[in-house]
C-alpha positions as CSV (number, residue, x, y, z in Angstrom):
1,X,-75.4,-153.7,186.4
2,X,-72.4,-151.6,184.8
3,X,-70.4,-152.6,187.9
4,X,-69.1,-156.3,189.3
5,X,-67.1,-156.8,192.6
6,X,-64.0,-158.0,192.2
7,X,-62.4,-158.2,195.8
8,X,-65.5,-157.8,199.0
9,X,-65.5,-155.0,200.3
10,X,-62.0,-153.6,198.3
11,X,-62.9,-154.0,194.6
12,X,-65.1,-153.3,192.0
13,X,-64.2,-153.1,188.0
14,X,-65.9,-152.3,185.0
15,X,-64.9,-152.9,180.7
16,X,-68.4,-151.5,180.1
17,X,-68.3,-147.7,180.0
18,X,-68.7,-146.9,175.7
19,X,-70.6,-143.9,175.7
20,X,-70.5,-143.2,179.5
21,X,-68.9,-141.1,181.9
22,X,-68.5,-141.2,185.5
23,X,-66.7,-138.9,188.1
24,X,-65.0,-140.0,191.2
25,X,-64.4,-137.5,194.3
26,X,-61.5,-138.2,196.4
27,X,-59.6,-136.1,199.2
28,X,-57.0,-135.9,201.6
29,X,-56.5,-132.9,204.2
30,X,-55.3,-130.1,201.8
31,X,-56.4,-131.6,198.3
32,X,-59.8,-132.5,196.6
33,X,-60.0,-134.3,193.2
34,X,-62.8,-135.1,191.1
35,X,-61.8,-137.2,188.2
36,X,-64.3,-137.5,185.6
37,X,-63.8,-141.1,183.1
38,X,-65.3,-142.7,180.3
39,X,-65.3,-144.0,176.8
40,X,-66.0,-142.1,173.5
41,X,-65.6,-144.6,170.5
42,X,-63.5,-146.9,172.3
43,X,-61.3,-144.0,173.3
44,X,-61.0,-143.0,177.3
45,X,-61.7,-139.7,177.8
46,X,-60.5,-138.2,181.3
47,X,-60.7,-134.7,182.9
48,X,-59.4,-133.8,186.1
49,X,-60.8,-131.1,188.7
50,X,-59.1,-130.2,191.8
51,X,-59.7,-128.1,194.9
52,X,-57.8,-126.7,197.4
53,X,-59.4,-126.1,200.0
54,X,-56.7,-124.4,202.1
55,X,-56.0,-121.6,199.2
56,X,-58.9,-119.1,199.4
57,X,-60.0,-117.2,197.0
58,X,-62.3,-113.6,196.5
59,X,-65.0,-113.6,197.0
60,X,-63.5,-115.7,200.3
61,X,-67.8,-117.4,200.8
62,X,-69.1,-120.9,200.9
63,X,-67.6,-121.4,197.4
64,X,-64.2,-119.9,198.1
65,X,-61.6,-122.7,197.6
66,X,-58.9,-122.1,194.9
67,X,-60.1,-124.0,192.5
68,X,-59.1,-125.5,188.6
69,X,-61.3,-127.5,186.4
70,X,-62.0,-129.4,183.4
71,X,-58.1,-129.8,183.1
72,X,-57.3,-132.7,179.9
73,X,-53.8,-133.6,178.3
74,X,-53.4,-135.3,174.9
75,X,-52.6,-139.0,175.1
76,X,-49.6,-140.2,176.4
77,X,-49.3,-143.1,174.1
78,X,-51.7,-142.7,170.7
79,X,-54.3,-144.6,169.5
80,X,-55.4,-145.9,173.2
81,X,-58.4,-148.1,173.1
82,X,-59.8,-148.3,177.0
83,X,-60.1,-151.9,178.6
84,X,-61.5,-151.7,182.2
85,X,-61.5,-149.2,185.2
86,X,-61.1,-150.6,189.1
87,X,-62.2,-148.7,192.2
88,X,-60.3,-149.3,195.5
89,X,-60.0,-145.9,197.0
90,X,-58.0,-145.4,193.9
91,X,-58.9,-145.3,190.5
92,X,-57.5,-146.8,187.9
93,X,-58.0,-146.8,184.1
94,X,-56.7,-149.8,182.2
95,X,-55.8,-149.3,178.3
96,X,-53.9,-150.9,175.2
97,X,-52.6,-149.3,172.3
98,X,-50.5,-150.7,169.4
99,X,-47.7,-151.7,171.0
100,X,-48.3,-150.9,174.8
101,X,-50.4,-151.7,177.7
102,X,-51.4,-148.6,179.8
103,X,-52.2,-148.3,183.6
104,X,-53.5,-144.6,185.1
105,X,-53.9,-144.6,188.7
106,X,-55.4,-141.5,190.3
107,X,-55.4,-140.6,194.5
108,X,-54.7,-137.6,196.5
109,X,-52.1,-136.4,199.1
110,X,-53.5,-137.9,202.5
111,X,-51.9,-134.7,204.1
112,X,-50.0,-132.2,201.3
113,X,-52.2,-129.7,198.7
114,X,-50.9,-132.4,195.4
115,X,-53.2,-134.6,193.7
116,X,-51.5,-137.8,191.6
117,X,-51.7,-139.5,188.6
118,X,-49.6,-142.5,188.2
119,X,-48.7,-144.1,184.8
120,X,-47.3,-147.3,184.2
121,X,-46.8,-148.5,180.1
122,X,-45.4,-151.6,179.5
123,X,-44.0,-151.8,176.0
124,X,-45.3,-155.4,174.2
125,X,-43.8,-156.2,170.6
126,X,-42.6,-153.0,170.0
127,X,-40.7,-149.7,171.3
128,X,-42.9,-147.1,172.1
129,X,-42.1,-143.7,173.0
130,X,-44.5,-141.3,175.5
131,X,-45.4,-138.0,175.0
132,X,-45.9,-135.3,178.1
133,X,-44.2,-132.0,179.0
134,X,-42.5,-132.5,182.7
135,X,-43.5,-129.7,184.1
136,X,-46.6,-127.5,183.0
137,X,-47.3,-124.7,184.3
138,X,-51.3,-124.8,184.5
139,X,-52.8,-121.5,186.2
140,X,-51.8,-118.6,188.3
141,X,-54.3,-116.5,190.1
142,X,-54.3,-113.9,192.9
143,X,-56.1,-115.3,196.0
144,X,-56.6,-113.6,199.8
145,X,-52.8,-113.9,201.1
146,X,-51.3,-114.2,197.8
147,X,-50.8,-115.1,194.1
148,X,-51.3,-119.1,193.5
149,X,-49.3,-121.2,191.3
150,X,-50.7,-124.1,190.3
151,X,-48.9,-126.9,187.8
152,X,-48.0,-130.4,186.8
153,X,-44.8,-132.0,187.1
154,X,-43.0,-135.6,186.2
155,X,-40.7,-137.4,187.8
156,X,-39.6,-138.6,185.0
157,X,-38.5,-137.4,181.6
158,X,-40.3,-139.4,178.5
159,X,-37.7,-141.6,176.8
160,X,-37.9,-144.4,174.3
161,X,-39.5,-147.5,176.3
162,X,-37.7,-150.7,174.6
163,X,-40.0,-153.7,173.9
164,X,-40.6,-156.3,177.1
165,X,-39.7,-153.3,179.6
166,X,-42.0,-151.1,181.9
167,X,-41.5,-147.1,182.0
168,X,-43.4,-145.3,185.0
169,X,-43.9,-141.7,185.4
170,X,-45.7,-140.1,188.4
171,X,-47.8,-136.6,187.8
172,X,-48.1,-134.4,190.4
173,X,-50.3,-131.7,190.2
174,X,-49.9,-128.7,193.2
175,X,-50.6,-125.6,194.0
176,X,-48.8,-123.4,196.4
177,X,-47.9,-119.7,196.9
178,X,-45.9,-118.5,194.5
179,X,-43.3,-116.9,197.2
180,X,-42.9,-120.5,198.8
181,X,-41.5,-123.9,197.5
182,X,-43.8,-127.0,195.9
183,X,-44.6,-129.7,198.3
184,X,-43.5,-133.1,197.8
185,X,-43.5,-136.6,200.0
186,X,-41.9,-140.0,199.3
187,X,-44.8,-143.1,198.9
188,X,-47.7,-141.2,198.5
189,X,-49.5,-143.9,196.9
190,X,-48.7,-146.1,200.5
191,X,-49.7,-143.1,201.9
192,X,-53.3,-143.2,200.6
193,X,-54.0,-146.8,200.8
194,X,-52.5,-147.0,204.1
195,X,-55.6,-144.6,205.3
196,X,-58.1,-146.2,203.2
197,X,-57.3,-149.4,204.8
198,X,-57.1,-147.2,208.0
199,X,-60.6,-146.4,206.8
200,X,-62.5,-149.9,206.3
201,X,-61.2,-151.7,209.3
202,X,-63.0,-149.1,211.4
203,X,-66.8,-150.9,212.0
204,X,-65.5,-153.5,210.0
205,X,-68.8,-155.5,208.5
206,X,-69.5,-158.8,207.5
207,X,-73.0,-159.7,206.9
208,X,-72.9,-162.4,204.1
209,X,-73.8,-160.1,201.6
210,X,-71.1,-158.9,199.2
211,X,-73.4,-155.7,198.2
212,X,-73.5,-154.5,201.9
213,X,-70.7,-155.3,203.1
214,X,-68.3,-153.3,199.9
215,X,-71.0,-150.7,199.9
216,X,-70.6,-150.5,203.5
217,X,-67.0,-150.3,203.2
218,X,-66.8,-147.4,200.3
219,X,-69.0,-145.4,202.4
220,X,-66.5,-145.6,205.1
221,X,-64.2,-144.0,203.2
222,X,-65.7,-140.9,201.3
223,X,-67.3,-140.3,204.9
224,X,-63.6,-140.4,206.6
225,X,-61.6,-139.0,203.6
226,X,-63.7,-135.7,203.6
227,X,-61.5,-133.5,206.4
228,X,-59.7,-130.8,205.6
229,X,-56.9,-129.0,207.7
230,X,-58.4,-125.3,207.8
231,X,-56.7,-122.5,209.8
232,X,-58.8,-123.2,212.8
233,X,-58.1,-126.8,212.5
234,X,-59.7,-130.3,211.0
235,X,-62.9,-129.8,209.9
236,X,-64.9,-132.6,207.9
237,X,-67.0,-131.1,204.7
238,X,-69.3,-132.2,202.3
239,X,-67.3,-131.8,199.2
240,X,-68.4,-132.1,195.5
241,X,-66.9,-129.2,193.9
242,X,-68.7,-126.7,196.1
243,X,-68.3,-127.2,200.0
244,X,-65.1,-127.0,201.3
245,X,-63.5,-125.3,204.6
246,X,-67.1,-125.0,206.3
247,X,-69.5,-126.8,208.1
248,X,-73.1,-127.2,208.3
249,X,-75.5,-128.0,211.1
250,X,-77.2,-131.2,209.5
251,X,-74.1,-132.4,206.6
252,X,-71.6,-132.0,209.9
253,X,-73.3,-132.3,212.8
254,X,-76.5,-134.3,212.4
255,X,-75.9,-136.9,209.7
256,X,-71.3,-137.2,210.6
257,X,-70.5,-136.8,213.7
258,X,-72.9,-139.3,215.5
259,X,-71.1,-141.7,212.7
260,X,-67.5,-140.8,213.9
261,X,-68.4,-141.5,217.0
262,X,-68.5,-145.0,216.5
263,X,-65.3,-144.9,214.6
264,X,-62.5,-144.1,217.4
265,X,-61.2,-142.5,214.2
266,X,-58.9,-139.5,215.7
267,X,-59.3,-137.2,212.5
268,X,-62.8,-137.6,211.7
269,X,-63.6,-137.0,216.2
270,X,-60.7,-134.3,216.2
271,X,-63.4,-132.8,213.3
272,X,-66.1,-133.2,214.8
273,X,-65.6,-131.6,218.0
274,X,-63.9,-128.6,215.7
275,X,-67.1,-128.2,214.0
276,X,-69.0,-128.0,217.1
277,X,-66.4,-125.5,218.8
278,X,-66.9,-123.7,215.5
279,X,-70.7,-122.6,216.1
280,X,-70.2,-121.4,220.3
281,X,-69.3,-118.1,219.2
282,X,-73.1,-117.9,217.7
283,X,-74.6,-118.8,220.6
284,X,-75.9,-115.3,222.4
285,X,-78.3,-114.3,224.9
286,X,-80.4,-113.0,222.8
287,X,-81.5,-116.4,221.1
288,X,-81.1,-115.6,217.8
289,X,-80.5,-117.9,215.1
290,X,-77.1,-119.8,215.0
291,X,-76.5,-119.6,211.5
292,X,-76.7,-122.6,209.5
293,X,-73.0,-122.5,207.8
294,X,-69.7,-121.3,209.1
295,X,-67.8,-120.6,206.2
296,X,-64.0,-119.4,204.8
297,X,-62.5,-122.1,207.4
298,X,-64.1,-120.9,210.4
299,X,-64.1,-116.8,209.6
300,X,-67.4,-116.1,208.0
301,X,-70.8,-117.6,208.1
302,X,-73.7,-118.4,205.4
303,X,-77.6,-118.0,206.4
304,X,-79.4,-117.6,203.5
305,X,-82.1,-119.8,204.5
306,X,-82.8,-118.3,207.8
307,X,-83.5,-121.1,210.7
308,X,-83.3,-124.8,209.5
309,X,-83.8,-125.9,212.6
310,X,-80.2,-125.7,213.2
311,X,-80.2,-125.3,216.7
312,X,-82.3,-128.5,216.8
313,X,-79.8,-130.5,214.3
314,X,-76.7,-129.6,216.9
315,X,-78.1,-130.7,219.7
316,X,-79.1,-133.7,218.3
317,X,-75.6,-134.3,217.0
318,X,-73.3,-133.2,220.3
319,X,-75.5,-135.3,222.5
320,X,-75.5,-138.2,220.4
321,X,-71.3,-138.2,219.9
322,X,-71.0,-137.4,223.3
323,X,-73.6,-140.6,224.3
324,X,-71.9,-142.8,222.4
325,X,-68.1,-141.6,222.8
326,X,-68.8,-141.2,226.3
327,X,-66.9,-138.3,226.7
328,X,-67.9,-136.0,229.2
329,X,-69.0,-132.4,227.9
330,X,-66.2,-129.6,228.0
331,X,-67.2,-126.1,229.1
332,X,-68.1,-125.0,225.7
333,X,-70.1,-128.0,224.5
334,X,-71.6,-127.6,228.2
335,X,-73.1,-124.1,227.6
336,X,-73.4,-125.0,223.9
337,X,-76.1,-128.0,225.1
338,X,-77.8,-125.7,227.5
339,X,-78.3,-123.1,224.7
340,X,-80.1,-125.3,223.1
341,X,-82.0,-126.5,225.2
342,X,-82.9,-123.1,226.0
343,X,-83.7,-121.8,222.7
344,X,-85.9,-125.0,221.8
345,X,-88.3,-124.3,225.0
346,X,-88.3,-120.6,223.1
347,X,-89.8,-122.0,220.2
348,X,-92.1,-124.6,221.6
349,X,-95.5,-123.8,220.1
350,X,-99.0,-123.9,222.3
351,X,-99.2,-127.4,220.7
352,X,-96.3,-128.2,220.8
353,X,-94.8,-128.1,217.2
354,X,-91.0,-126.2,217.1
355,X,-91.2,-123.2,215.3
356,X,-88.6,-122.7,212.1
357,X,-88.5,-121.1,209.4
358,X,-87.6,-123.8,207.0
359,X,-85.9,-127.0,206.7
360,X,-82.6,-128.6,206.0
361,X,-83.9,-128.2,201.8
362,X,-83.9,-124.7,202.5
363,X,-87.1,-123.8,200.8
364,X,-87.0,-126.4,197.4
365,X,-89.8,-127.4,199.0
366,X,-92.7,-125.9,201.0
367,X,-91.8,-126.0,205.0
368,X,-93.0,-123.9,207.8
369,X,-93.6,-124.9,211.2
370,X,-92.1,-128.8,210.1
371,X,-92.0,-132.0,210.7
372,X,-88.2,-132.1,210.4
373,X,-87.4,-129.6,213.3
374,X,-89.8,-130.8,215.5
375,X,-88.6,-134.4,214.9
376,X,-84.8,-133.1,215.4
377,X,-85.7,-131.3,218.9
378,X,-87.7,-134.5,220.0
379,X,-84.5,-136.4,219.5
380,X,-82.2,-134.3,220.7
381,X,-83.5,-134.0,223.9
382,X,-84.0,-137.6,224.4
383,X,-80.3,-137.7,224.0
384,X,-79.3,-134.9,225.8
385,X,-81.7,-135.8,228.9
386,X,-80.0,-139.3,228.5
387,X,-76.5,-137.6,228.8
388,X,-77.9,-135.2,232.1
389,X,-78.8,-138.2,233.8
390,X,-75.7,-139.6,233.0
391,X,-73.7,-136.6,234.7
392,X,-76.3,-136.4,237.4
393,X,-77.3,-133.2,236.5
394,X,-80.9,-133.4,237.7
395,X,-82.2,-130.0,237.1
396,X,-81.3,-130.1,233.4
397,X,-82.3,-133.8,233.0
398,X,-85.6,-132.7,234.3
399,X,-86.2,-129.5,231.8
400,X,-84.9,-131.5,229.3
401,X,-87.4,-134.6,229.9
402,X,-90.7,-132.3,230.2
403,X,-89.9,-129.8,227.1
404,X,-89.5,-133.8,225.3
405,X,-93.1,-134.2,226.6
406,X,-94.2,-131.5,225.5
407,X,-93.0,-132.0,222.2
408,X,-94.8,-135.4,221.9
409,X,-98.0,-134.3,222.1
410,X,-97.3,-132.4,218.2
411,X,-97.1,-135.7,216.6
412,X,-100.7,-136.0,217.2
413,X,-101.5,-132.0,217.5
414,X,-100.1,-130.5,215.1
415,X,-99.0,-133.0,212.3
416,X,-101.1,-135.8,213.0
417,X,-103.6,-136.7,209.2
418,X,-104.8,-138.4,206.9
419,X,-103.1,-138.7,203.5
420,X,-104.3,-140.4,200.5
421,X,-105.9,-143.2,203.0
422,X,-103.0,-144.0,205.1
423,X,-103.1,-142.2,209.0
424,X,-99.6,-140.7,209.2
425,X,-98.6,-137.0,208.9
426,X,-98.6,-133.6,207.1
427,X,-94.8,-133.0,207.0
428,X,-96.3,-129.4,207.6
429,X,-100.0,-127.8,208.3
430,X,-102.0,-127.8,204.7
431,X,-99.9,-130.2,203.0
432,X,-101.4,-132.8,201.5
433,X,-98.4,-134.7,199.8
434,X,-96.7,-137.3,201.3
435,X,-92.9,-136.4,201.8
436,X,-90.0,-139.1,202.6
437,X,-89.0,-137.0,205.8
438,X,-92.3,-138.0,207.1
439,X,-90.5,-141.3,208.5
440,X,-88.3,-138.8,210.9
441,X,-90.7,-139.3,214.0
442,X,-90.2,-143.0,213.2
443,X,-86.9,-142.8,213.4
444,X,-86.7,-140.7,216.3
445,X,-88.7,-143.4,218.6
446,X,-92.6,-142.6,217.6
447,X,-94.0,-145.7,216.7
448,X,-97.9,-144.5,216.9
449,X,-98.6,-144.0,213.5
450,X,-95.7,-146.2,212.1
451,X,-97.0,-148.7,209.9
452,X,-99.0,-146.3,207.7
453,X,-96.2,-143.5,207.3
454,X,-93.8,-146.5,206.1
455,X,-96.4,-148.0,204.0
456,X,-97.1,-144.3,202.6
457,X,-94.0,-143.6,201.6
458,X,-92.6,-146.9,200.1
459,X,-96.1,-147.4,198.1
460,X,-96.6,-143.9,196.9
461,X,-92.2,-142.5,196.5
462,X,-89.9,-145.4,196.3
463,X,-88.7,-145.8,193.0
464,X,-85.8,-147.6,191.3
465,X,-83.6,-148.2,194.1
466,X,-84.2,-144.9,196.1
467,X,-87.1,-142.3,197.4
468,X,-88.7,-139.5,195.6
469,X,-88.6,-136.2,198.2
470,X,-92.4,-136.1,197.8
471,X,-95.2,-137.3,195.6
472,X,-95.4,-133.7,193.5
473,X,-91.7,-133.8,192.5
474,X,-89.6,-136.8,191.0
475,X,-86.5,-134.9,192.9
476,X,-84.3,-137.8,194.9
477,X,-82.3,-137.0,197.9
478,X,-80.3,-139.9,199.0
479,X,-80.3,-138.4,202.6
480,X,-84.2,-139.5,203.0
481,X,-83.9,-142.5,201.6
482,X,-81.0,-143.5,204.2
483,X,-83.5,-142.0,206.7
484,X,-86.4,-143.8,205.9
485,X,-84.3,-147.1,205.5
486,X,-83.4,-146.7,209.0
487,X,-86.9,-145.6,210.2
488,X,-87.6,-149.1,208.8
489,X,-85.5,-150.9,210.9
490,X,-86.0,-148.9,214.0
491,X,-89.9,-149.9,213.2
492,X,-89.4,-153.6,213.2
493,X,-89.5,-154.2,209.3
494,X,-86.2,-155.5,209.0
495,X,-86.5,-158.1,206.7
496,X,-88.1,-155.1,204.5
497,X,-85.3,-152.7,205.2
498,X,-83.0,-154.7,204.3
499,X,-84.0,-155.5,201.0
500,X,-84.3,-152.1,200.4
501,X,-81.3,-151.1,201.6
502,X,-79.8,-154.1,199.3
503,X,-81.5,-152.7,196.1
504,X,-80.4,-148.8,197.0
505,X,-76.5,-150.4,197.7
506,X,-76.8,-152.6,194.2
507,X,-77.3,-149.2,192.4
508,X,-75.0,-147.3,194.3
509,X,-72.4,-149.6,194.2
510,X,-72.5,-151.7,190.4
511,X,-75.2,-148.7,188.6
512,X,-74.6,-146.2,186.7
513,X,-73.3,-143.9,189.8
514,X,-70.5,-145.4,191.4
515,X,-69.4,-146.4,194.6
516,X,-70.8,-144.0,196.6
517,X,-74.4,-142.5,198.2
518,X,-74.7,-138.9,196.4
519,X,-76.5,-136.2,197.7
520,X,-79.7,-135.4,195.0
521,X,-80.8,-135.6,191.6
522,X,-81.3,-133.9,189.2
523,X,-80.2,-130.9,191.3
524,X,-76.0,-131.4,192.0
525,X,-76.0,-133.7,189.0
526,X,-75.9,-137.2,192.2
527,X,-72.4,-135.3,193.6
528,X,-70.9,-137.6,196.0
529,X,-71.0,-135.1,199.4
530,X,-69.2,-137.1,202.1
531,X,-71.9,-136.6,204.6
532,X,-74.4,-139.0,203.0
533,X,-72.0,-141.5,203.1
534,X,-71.7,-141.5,206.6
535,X,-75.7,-141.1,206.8
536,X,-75.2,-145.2,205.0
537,X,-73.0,-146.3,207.7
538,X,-75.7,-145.4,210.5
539,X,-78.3,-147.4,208.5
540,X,-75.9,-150.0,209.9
541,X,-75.6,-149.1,213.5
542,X,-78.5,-146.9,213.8
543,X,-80.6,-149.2,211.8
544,X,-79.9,-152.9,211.3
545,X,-78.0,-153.3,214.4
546,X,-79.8,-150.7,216.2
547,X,-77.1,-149.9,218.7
548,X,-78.4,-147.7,221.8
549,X,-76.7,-146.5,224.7
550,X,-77.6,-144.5,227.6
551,X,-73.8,-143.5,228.0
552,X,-73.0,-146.3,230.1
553,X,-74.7,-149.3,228.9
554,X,-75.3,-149.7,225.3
555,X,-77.5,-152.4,223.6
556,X,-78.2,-153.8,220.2
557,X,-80.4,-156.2,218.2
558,X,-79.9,-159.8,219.4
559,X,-81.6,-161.8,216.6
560,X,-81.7,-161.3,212.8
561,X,-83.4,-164.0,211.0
562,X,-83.2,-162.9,207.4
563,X,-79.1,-163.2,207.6
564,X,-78.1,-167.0,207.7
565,X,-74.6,-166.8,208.3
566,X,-75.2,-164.2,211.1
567,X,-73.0,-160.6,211.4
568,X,-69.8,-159.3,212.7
569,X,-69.0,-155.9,213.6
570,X,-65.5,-155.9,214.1
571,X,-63.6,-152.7,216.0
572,X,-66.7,-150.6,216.9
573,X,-66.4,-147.7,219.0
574,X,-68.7,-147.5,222.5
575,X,-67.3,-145.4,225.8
576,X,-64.4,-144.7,223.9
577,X,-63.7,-148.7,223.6
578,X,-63.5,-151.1,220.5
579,X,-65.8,-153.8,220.9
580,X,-66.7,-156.4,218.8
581,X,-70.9,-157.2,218.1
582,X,-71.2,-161.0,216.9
583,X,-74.5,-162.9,216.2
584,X,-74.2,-166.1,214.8
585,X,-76.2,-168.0,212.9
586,X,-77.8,-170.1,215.5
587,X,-79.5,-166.8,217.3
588,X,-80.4,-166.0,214.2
């Protein structure tokens, strides 16, 4: 491994990155900075992107952030050889040169559009004297409500460091209207940690296994980082250069917000229930489509795949986080629920599949009438007929129990085959490959033809610490491996699962992609989208732990053999209380 853990569950360091490069997303509310590092004969190399997410742009679409990228400076001190690099929530580059030791520290704003770089040189048996403009200005472009400015500035001026003493200069780089004054804050670096912190004592883990518990902990925070302040309020995105200022009915709403839930974390729930608000102005008598993206911070929307399943994927979501917040619905997530339930029975076929048009991989691979969607709607009205009963709402609890029925009976109907030997199913009619979303009825409660769609996948698509999408591609998406990690444990297998799970953390964590899950390779080049982050941290509770609650009474798994010095789940959100989940050795 390139990686080693330095502090669990706060630190991991490297010295080994000649003739590699690695990039590092982080955010706060108005900022986004991917910081790309590595070592090029013994020389670090760094370049700096940033996006603001706030600062729109023409053509104001998915991709309409202000944006400036591949931004590099010439050394600060010559002749710098690179020693190590730490991730903590910051990162930070180590270096020498001849007479000084170097320290770059990178994080964002937790709340202002300014993205730091922090340098610290100590000067060892010798002067040395620094060299950096203090203020630079880097771009200006018209965007939507006005021209942008964008530049660096020191708070410092470069001066002659004397031998034995420390010189530190702060960077910030900022954009802002060019009719209004720069931002600025005191402590922004106390600022940051002070959220990341915020960050890892939510669901705090301890398992006994350094790998799980740090990886655990990372997750935590590119999942809660992710939220941007829009003009129609907090919304959490998936990030990586491209998605910023929208939401999406699986990234948001299917794979984040049942996450949040269990958080208590006000941001990431205030985003959450945005993102749902976001989408009730779709919903219409008609029963068309909701669209599958609301864009431009809340004022435009993106369907270019047509129906995902979308309506399908929000149900699923709202139901869950209100399940396990225990919130009762408002008016709009009230009619919002019913819609869906409405428009599902609409595309109920005679055997009970859910008609869609594609899939959350929005046509990269061959859908139709799918698994996924059916799966979804399955799910989501378990939930939401959970949540009915809950509010005594009979008449709904009843519609939303039989269409479920109905439902079932496509696992065997529609999907139901066998592929290459093992019974399981055809993620959609005439194909013959098996794909990793194949585990979704698994993980949804469907146990019938569990053991072979497990065995299918793991024997024919996992590979190297991760799955394969299907057997005809050698495309990864870190989202179905999460899923079909959890499907594991939900089946039983958990010794299995979890040493999985341990072999997919391992490379996420100390590999040659660090810290965090990414979305898919090769497409997106592994970008680290914030959703599939929060998609590991359910492997936890949806998965390992297997938390369940009917909105009143919630239960977990009591015994977990393969773990000798137990688990803690520390400050865990249920019914809108922290509770702690313990189980010791002995019940182990």
């Amino acid at each position: 491994m390139r990686w080693h853990i330095v502090k669990n569950k706060r630190l991991i360091e490297t010295s080994d990155l000649e003739g590699h490069f690695e990039s590092l997303e982080m955010s706060g509310e108005r900022v986004s900075g991917i910081i790309t590092y590595g070592v090029k004969n013994g020389k670090p190399v760094i370049k700096r992107d940033f996006v603001f997410p706030g600062l729109r742009i023409q053509p104001n679409d998915t991709h309409g952030s202000f944006s400036v990228l591949g931004i590099e400076f010439p050394d600060i001190v010559s002749n710098e050889r690179f020693e190590k690099a730490q991730l903590s929530g910051i990162l930070t580059v180590y270096s020498r040169a001849a007479h000084a030791f170097i320290k770059r520290s990178f994080y964002p704003s937790t709340t202002l559009s300014c993205f730091y770089e922090e340098i610290e040189i100590r000067a060892e048996a010798g002067d040395v004297t620094p060299e950096f403009e203090k203020v630079k200005r880097i771009e200006t472009k018209l965007g939507c409500e006005g021209y942008i400015c964008f530049d660096r500035v020191a708070d410092n001026d470069p001066v002659i460091i004397k031998s034995g003493t420390v010189f530190r200069v702060l960077f910030t780089y900022r954009a802002y209207f060019s009719n209004e004054a720069p931002a600025s804050e005191t402590d922004p670096l106390f600022k940051r940690m002070q959220r990341v912190e915020e960050l890892i004592s939510e669901c705090d883990l301890s398992t006994g296994d350094d790998i799980i518990d740090t990886e655990f902990a990372f997750a935590k925070i590119r999942a809660g980082e992710s939220i941007f302040r829009t003009k129609n309020g907090l919304i959490h995105c998936p990030g990586g250069h491209s998605y910023y200022g929208a939401v999406w009915c699986n990234d948001q709403l299917e794979y984040a917000a049942p996450w949040f839930a269990y958080t208590g974390d006000k941001k990431a729930m205030e985003a959450s229930e945005n993102a749902f608000h976001w989408y009730e102005p779709y919903m219409n008598d008609k029963y068309f489509p909701i669209p599958s993206s609301i864009v431009a911070e809340g004022l435009d929307y993106w369907n270019g795949a047509g129906d995902r399943g979308d309506a399908e994927m929000y149900l699923y979501g709202l139901s869950r986080y209100l399940l396990t917040t225990g919130k009762t619905p408002d008016a709009g997530q009230e009619r919002a629920l019913c819609w869906c339930v409405e428009y599902i029975s609409r595309k109920i076929m005679d055997d009970g599949a859910v008609f869609s048009d594609s899939d959350e991989l929005e046509g990269r691979l061959s859908s139709g009438v799918n698994l996924s969607t059916t799966s979804l709607a399955y799910g989501g009205l378990e939930t939401v007929s959970l949540l009915y009963k809950k509010l005594g709402n009979d008449t709904l609890f009843q519609k939303a129990v039989k269409l479920k029925s109905r439902i079932e009976k496509a696992f065997e109907n529609h999907f139901a085959a066998s592929l290459k030997g093992y019974n399981t199913y055809q993620y959609h009619k005439g194909c013959t490959d098996i794909r990793a979303w194949n585990c979704l009825p698994v993980y949804m409660g469907v146990f019938a033809r569990a053991d072979d769609t497990l065995a299918s996948i793991e024997e024919h698509l996992w590979n190297n610490g991760g799955c394969r999408t299907t057997e005809c591609e050698n495309t990864m998406w870190d989202r179905s491996t999460l899923y079909f990690i959890t499907s594991l444990f939900r089946a039983g297998k958990s010794e299995k699962a979890f040493s999985l799970l341990r072999e997919y953390s391992k490379n996420r964590l100390l590999g040659e992609r660090v810290p965090y899950p990414v979305e898919a390779y090769p497409e997106g080049n592994m970008r680290q989208l914030s959703a599939e982050s929060a998609l590991y941290c359910r492997v936890i509770t949806d998965g390992l732990l297997n938390i369940v609650t009917d909105g009143e009474k919630y239960s977990y798994r009591e015994s977990i053999p393969f773990l000798p010095d137990g688990l803690i789940l520390k400050n865990v959100f249920i019914n809108g209380k922290s509770i702690g989940i313990t189980i010791d050795k002995s019940d182990a």
